[in-house]
N, C-alpha and C positions, 0 to 999 in steps of 0.2 A: 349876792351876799345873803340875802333872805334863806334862799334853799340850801347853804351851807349851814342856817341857824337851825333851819328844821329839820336835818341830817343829823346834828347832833342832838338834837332833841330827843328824836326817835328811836337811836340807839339804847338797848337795853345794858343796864349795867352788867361791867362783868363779873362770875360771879369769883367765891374764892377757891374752887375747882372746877375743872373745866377738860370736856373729852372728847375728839374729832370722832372719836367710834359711837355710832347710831344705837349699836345695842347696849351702850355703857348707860348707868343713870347717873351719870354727869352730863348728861349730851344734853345741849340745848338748842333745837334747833334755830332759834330765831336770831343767835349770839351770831352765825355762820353765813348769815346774809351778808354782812360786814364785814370787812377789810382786818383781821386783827394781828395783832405781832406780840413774840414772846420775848424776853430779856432775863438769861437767865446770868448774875453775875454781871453786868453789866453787857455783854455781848448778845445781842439778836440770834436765837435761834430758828431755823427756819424747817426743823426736823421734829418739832412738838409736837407728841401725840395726844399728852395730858399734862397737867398739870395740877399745883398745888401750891396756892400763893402764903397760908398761914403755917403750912408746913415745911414750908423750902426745897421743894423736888420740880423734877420735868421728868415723863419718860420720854424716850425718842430711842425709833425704833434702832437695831441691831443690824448692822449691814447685809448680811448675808441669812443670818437665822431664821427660821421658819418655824413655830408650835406645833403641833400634830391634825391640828384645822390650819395650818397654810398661812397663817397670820405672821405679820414679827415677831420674832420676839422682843421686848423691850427692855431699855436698861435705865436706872434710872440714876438722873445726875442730881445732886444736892447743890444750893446755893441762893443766893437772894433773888428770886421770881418776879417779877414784872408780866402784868397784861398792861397791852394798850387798846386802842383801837388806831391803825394807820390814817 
């Protein structure tokens, strides 16, 4: 029980943007050591690529579309955002 107290301890707060892309300056690497989950509307999404908790968005990428660098494209869905940690 002790080491579930200092796991949560140690967890960095999340912040209120947040973005799995390395070269974005949203990205924090130390958020990604940890387990986290999105809630976008009440339903877990599991396709967030970013987010934006005061602004009300997620993007998540485009099924099949590619950018002209080979990237997703993404699209973005509006509604009440949730970060957690699992």
């Amino acid at each position: 029980m002790n080491d579930t107290v200092k796991n949560d301890t140690a967890r960095p707060d999340l912040p209120d943007r947040l973005s799995v892309n390395p070269r974005s300056k949203h990205y924090v690497a130390a958020i990604f050591e940890h387990d986290i989950g999105i809630k976008l509307n009440g339903k877990e999404r599991f396709d967030v690529e970013e987010y934006c908790i005061s602004e009300g968005w997620v993007k998540a990428a485009a099924p099949k579309a590619l950018d002209r660098r080979g990237q997703p494209l993404l699209m973005t869905l509006k509604g009440t955002v949730e970060a957690f940690y699992r």
